[in-house]
C-alpha positions as CSV (number, residue, x, y, z in Angstrom):
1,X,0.0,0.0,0.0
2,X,2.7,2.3,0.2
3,X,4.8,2.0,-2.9
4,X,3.8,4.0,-6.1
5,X,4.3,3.4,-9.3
6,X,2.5,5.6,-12.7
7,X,-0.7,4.3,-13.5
8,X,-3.0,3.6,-16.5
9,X,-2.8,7.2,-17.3
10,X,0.9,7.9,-16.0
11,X,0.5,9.4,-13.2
12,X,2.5,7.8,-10.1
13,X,0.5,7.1,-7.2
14,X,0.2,5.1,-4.0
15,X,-0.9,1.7,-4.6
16,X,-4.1,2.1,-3.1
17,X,-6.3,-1.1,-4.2
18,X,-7.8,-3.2,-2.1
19,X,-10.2,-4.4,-3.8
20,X,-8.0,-5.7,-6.5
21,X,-5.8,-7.6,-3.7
22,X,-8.5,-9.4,-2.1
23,X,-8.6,-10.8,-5.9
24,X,-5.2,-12.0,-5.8
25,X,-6.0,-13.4,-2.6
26,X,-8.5,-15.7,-4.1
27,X,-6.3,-15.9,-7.3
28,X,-3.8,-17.7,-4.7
29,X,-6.1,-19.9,-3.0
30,X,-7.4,-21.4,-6.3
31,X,-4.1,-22.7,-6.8
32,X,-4.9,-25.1,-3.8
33,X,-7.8,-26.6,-6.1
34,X,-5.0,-27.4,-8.8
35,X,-3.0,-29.1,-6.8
36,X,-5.4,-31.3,-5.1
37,X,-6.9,-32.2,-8.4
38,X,-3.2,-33.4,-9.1
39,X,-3.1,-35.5,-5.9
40,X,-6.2,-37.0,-6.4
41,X,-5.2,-38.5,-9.9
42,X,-2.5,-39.6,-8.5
43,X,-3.9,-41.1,-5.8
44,X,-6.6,-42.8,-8.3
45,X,-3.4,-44.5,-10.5
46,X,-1.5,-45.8,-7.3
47,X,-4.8,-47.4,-6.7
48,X,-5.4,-48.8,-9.8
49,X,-1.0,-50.2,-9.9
50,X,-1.5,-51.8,-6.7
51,X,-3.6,-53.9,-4.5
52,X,-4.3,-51.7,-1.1
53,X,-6.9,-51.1,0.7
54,X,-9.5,-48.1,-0.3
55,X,-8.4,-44.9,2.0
56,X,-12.2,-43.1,3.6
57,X,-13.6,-41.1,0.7
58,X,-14.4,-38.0,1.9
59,X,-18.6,-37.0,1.8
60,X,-19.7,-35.8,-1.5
61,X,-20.8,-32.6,-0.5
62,X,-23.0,-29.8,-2.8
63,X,-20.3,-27.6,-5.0
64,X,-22.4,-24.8,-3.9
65,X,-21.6,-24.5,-0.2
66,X,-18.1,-23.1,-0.7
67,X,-20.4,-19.8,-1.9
68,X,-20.7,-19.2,2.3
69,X,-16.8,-19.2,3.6
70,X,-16.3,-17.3,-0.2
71,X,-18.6,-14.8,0.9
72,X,-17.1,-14.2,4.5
73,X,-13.4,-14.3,3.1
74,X,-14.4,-11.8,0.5
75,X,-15.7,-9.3,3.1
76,X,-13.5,-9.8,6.3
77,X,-10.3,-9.5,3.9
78,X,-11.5,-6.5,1.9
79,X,-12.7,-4.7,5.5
80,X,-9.1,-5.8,6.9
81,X,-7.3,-4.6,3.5
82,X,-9.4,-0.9,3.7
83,X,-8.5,-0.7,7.4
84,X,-5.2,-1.3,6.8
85,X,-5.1,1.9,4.7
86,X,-5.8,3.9,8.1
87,X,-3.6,2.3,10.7
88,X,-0.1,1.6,11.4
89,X,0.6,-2.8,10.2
90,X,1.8,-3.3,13.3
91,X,-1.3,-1.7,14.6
92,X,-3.4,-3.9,11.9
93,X,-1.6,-7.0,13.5
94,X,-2.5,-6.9,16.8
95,X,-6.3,-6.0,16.0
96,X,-6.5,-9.1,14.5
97,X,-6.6,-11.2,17.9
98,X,-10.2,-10.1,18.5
99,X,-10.7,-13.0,15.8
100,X,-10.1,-15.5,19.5
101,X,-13.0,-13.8,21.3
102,X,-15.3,-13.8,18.1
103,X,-14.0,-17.5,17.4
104,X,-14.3,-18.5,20.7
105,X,-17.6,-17.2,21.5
106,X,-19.4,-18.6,17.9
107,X,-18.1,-21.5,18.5
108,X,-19.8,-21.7,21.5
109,X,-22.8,-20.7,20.6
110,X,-23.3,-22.8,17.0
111,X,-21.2,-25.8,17.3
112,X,-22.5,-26.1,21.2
113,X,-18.5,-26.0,22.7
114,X,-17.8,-25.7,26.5
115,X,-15.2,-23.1,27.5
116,X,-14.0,-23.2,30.8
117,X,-13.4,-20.0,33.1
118,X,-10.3,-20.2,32.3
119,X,-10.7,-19.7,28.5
120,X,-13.3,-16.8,29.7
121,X,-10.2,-15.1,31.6
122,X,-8.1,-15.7,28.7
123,X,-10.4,-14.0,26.0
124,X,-10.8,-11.3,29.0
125,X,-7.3,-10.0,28.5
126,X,-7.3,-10.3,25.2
127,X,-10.0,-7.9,24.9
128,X,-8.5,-5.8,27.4
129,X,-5.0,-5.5,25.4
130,X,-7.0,-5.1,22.3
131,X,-8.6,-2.1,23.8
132,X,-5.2,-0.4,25.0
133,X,-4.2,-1.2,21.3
134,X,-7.0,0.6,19.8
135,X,-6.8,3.5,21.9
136,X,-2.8,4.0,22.1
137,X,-3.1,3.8,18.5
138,X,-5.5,6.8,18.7
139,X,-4.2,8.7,21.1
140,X,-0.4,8.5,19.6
141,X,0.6,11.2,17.6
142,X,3.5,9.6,16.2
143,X,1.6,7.1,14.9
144,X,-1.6,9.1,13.7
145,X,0.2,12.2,12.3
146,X,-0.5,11.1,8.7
147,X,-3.8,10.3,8.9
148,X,-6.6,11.7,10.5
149,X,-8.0,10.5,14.0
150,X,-11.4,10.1,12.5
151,X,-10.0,7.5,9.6
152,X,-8.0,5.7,12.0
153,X,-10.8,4.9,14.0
154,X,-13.1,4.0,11.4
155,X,-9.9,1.8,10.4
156,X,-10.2,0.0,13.8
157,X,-13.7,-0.7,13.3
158,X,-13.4,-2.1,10.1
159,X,-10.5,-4.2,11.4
160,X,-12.6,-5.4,13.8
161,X,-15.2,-6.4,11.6
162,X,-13.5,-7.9,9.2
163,X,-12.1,-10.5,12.5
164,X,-16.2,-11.0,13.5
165,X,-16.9,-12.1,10.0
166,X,-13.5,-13.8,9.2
167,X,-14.4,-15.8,12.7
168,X,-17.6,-16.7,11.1
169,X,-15.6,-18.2,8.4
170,X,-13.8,-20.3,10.4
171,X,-16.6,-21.6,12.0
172,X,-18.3,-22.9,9.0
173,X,-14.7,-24.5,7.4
174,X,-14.7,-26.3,10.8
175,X,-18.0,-27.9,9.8
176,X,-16.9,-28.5,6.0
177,X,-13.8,-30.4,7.1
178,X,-14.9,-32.4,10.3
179,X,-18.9,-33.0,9.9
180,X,-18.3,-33.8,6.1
181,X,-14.9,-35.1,6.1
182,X,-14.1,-32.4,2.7
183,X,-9.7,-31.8,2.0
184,X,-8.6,-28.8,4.0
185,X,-6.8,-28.3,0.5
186,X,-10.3,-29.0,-1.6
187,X,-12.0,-26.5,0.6
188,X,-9.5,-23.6,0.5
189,X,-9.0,-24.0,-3.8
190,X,-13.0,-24.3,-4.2
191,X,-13.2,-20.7,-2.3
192,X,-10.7,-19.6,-4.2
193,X,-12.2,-20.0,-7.6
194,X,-15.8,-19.2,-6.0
195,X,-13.8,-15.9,-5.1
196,X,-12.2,-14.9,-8.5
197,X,-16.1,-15.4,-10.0
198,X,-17.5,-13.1,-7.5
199,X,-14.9,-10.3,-7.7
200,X,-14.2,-10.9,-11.6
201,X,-17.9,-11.2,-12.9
202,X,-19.1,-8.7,-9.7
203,X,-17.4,-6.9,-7.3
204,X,-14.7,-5.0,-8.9
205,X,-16.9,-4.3,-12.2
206,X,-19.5,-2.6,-9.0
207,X,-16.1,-0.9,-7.9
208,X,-15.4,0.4,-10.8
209,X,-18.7,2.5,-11.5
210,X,-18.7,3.6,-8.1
211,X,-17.7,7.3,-7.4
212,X,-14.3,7.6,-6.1
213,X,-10.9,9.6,-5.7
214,X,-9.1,7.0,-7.9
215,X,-8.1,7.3,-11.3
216,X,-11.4,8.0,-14.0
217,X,-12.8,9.0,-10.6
218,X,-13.8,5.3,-9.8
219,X,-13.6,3.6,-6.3
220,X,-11.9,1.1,-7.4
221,X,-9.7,0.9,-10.8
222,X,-8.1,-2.8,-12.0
223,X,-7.0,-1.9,-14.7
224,X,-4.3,0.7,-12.9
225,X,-3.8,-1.5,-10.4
226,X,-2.6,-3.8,-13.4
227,X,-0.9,-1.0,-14.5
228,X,0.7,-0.3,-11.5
229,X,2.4,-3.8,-11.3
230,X,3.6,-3.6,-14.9
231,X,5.0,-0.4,-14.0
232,X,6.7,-1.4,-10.7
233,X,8.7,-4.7,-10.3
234,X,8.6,-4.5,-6.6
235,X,5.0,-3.7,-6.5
236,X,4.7,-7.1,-9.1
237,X,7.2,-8.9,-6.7
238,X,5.3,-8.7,-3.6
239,X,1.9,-9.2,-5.3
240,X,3.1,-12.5,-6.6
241,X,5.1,-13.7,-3.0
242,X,1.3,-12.5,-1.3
243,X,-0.5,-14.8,-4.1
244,X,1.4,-18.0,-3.0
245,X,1.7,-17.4,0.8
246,X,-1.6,-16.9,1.1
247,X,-2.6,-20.3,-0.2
248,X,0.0,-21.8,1.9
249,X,-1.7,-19.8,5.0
250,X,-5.0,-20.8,4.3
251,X,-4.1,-24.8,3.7
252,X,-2.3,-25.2,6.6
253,X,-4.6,-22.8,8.4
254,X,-7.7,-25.7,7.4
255,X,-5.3,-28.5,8.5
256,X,-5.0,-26.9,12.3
257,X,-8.6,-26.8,12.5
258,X,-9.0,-30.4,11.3
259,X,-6.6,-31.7,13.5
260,X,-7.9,-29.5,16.2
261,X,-10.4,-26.5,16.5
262,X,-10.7,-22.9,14.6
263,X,-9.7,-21.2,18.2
264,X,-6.9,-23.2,17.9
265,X,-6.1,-21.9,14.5
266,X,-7.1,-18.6,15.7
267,X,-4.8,-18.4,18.7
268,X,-1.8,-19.9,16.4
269,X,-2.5,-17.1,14.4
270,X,-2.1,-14.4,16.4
271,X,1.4,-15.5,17.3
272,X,2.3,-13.8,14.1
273,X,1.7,-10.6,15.8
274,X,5.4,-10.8,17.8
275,X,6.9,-10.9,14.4
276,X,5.1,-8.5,12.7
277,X,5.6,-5.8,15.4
278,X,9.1,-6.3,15.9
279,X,10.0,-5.5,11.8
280,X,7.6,-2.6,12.6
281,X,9.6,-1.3,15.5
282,X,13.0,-2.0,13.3
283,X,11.7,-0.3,9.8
């Protein structure tokens, strides 16, 4: 978001998209869906070479309910991406552990989980050092002077958000991979090419007709952000490393909640936060 680069009409700006980013975010989990198409076949011929035993199948399951965790991932990443435009990442990062107390208490509440009072105490401070977060973040001049304490709070909320509805997301991928026994890798590729529908076929051509401070005075231009990339190597660089980490993250994100829970996942998470904030403090 903060490197520039001369757009469709040569004129260098900030990378400012979004939009476009939450596309290459489903651009990269799709990639999942390739690969597991490739393990299955291979699978299928090792079968058919050899005498073995038939692994558990996993339940055929209505290509339609990957629209739900699409819809959640679509919104929670675009609200965290926006947000991020207002507040400092290291900032971002921390915000993002209210995803334990909205996974925690959702889970509760649909899949019928007992917490202890000792979970209860946990989420507790959580919320507490999310709220010292929030409000440092405010309050700190050295950390607001480029951006107006209205935005940044309106940034927080959105970050927050974004966590209640990614939470959501979680909850239902819990059900998808234990109740129906679908791939973590399956799940994560089918909601990646769900994704690059909706924003391709939807979204961004919405986002483009809407009234905005971008270039052609639209909210949200691809074709510059395309631009932009061409333009800028490093800008090209990072968008590609983002497009395959983030179908690493969400497969192995899927496989902890298999194995375990989606607090679990959650709380693993949120360990990312230490590293984050220390390249903060040194850049």
């Amino acid at each position: 978001n903060q490197s520039s680069a001369a757009g469709i009409y040569g004129h260098v700006h900030k990378f400012d998209h979004p939009w476009f980013q939450t596309l290459l975010m489903f651009y990269g989990e799709a990639i999942c869906l390739i690969v597991y198409e490739i393990q299955k076949r291979k699978a299928r011929k090792e079968a058919e070479n050899q005498i073995q035993d038939i692994p558990p199948q996993p339940e055929r399951v209505l290509t339609g309910i990957f629209v739900v965790p699409t819809i959640c991932d679509l919104i929670g990443t675009t609200l965290s991406g926006i947000g991020l435009l207002y507040v400092p990442a290291s900032v971002w990062q921390m915000l993002r552990g209210a995803i334990i107390i909205f996974a925690g208490i959702l889970s509760v509440v649909f899949l019928k989980r007992k917490m202890y009072p000792t979970n209860w105490i946990g989420m507790g401070i959580v919320m507490i050092g999310l709220g010292m977060v929030g409000l440092s973040s405010v309050l700190s001049q050295s950390t607001s002077s480029d951006v107006p304490k209205g935005k940044m709070i309106l940034g927080i909320v959105l970050i927050l958000l974004s966590q209640l509805v990614s939470a959501s997301q979680m909850i239902v991928e819990e059900v998808y991979v234990k109740k129906h026994n679908v791939p973590p890798i399956q799940v994560v590729g089918m909601e990646g090419c769900f994704g690059v529908l909706f924003m391709s076929l939807l979204v961004l051509p919405v986002c483009y007709f809407i009234p905005g401070n971008g270039p052609h005075g639209s909210y949200e231009n691809s074709l510059d952000a395309i631009s932009q990339m061409w333009n800028n190597p490093a800008i090209l660089g990072f968008g590609m490393i983002y497009l395959l980490s983030i179908s690493f993250y969400n497969y192995f994100g899927l496989s902890v909640t298999k194995s375990l829970t989606a607090v679990h996942r959650t709380l693993i998470d949120a360990c990312r936060t230490i590293l984050v904030w220390i390249i903060d403090l040194v850049i």
